[in-house]
N, C-alpha and C positions, 0 to 999 in steps of 0.2 A: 504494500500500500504506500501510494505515494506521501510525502509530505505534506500537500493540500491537503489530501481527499483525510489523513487522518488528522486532521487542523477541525477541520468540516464535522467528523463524526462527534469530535470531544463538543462542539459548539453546541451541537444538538443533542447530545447527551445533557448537557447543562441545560440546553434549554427546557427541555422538558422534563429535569429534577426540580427546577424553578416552577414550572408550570404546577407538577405537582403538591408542590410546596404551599404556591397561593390557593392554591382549589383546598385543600385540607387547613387553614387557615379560614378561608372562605366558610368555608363548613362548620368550621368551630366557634366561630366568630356569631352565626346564623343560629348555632344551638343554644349559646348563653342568649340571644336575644329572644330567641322562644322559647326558652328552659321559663316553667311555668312560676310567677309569682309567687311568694313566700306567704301567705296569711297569717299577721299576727295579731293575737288582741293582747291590749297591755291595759293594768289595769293598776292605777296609783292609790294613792290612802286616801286623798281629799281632791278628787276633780273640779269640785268649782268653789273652791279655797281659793282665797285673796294669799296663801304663804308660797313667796319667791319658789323656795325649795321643789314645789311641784309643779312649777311654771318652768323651769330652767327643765329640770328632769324630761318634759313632755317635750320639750324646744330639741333637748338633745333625740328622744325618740323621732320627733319629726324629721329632722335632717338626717338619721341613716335611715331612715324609710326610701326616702327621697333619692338617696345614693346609691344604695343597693335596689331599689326598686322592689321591695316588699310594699304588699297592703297590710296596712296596721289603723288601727280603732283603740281609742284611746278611752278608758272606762273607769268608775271610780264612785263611789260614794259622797256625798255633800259634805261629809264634813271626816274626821280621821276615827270618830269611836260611834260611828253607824257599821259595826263590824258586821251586822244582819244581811243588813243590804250588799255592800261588799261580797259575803255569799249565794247571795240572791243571784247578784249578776255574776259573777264567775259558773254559778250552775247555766245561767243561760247563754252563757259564750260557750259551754262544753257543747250544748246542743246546736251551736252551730260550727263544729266542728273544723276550727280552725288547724291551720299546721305547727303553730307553737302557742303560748299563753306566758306570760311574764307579769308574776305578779309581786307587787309592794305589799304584803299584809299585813293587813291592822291588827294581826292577833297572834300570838305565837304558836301558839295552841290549839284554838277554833278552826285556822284554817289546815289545818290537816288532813283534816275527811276531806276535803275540795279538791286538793291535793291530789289528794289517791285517788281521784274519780277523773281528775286530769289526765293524768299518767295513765289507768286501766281503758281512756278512749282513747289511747297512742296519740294525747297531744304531745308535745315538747313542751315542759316544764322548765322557767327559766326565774329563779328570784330575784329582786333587786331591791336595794334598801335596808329593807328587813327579814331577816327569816323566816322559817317557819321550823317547829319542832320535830322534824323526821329528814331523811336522805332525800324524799321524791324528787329534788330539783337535780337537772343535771349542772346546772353553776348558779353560783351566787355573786351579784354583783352588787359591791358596795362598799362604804366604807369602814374600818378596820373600827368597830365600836367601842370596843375595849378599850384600844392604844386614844383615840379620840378623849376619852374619858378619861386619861391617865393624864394628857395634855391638860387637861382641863382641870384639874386636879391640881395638878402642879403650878401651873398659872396662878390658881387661888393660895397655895401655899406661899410663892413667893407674894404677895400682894400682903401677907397678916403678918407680923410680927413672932418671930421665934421666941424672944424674951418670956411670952406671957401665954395666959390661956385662950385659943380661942372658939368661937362657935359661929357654924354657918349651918346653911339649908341648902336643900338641893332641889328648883323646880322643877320637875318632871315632866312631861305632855299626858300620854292616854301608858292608864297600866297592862302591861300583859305584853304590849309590842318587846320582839326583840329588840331592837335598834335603842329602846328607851332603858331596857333591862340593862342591855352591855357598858353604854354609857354611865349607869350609874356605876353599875359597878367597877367599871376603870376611874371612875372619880374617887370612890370609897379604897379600891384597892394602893392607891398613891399614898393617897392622904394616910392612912393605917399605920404608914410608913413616919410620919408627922406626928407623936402623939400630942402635940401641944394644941393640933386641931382634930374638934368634935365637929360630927355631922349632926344637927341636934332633933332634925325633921324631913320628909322629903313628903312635897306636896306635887299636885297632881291637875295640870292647868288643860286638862282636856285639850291640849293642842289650839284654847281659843286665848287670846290675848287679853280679854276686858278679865277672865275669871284668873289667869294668872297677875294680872294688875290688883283686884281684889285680894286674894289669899297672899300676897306679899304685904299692905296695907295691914292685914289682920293679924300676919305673922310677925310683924314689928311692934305691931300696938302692943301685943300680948308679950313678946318675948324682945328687947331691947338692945339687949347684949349680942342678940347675930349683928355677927358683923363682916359675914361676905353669903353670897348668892351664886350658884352654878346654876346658869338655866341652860335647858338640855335638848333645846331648840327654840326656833327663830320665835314666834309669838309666846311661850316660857319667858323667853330673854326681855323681848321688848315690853312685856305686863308689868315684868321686874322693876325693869330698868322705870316705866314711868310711876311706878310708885316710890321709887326711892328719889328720884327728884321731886313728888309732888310733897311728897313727907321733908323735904329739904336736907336730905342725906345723902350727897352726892359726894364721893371722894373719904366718906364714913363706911357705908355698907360697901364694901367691894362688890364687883356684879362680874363674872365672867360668863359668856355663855357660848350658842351657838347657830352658827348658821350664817347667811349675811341677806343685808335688803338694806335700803334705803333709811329704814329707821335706826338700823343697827347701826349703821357707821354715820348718822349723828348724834348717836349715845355715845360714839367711843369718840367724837368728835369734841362733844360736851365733855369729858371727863364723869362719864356713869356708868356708861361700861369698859370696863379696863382691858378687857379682851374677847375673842370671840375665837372658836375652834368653824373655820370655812372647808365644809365640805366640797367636794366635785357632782354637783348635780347634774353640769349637762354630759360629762362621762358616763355618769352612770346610765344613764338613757341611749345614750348613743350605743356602749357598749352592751347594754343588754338588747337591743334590737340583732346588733352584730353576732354577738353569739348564740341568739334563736336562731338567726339563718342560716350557719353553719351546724346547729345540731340539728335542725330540718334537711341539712343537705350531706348529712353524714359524717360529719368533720368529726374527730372529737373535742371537746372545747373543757376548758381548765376548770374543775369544781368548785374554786374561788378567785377571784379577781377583785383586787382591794384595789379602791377608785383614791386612797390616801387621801388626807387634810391636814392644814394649812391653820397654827397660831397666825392671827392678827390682831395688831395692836397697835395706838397712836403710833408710836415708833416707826412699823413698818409698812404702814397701810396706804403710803402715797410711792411706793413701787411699782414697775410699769407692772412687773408681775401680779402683784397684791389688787391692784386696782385691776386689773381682768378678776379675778376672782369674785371681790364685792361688787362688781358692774358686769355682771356676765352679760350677753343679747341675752334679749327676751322676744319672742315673736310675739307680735298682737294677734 
């Protein structure tokens, strides 16, 4: 064979290793755009709660919907301790028989049996936020509640005085939730360490604002001597926080809390609240969208994913990083 003629052969050998290259590309390219949508329903603790925390959370689900091209339905109860209804609608998303369910539950406990009836209709079980009291979920996304509460613990330690004795309280949201359970107890576990601070109460602000503003008011009148406050979420915090300025104890009661929103960083702005423990809300939403679709599509995906948080305080809170955190987007 001449020199040409095998010049020639190798051209067209190439070219139709090329050819088949793009057609099997072509092909593959044509499947992921027909490979059938994900159906997710996701279902938070307070759907039509004014608190940031689940507005940022739904902002992150909506944007990997949007990326990955899942349908997702966003579902929840009016307020965080309707844990009934909460049941209600998760039994009627089973019946509509989505491809995965990701659920925030309001209960650690109660929603168990929901749980099991998720998993025995072969949905995909995905939790986020808060747990729930059995294995059924194939991951859990959220953040690290214990280490959370250990911060926050600590934060309050240094703000009292080692010399002397002291006493504080702990405002909690709705009882029975994991997320509120682990928190306390990474607060109490710190401080143990501390004996010169007592926890002397832990009240219980139903995750609304006006009734933790209340039971901090009643908690002072009666008891005097507290002299710091952990509240263990955003409306906890902020009820706190405007009762101790409206009683004129501002830079007296220590206040640390958690979460972030507009009121909170001018509590820490004012000097009332001294810090605040800033979770990853629109992580967590994002990523538990993300890894429903991958346990929908066979992946195996990691049984924990800790979405981490962020002390803030006067100090730090006018960093470019700190200030994405307490101003995350919000979609309207």
């Amino acid at each position: 064979m001449s020199e040409y003629r095998r010049k020639s052969a190798s051209i067209a050998i190439t070219a139709v290793l090329i050819v088949i290259a793009v057609v099997g590309i072509y092909k593959w390219a044509a499947s992921q755009r027909t490979e059938k949508p994900v159906d997710i329903i996701v279902t938070v603790k307070a759907k039509s709660s004014a608190i940031d925390f689940w507005k940022v959370l739904i902002t992150g689900v909506e944007d990997a919907a949007n990326e990955f091209g899942a349908n997702v339905t966003v579902i929840g109860p009016p307020s965080e301790t309707e844990i009934d209804i909460q049941m209600e609608q998760l039994e009627q998303a089973i019946r509509q028989k989505p491809d995965a369910i990701v659920m925030a539950a309001t209960d650690y406990n109660r929603l168990v049996p929901v749980a099991q009836q998720i998993v025995k209709a072969g949905i995909k079980l995905i939790t986020v936020d808060s747990r729930i009291n059995s294995d059924d979920a194939l991951s859990f996304i959220a953040t690290d509640n214990i280490a959370a509460g250990e911060k926050a613990g600590e934060e309050m330690a240094k703000l009292l005085p080692e010399s002397a004795s002291s006493k504080i309280a702990i405002m909690s949201y709705v009882y029975g939730t994991s997320s509120q359970l682990e928190r306390e107890k990474g607060v109490r576990q710190w401080l143990d360490g501390h004996s010169h601070i007592a926890v002397a109460s832990t009240l219980y602000s139903e995750g609304r604002l006006e009734k933790a503003y209340e039971l901090t008011k009643e908690l002072l009148a009666k008891d005097p001597g507290i002299e710091g406050i952990v509240g263990l979420n955003e409306p906890s915090t902020v009820g706190a926080g405007r009762a101790i300025e409206e009683l004129g104890l501002r830079g007296k009661v220590k206040l640390v809390g958690f979460d972030s929103s507009v009121d909170e960083v001018k509590l820490i702005e004012s000097g009332v609240l001294q810090a605040t423990i800033v979770q990853k809300p629109y992580n967590m939403g994002y990523l538990s969208v993300k890894t429903a679709i991958e346990a929908v599509r066979g992946k195996k995906v990691p049984k924990l994913i800790d979405t981490e948080s962020v002390i803030i305080n006067k100090d730090n809170m006018y960093t470019e990083q700190n200030q994405k955190l307490l101003f995350p987007f919000v979609g309207e």
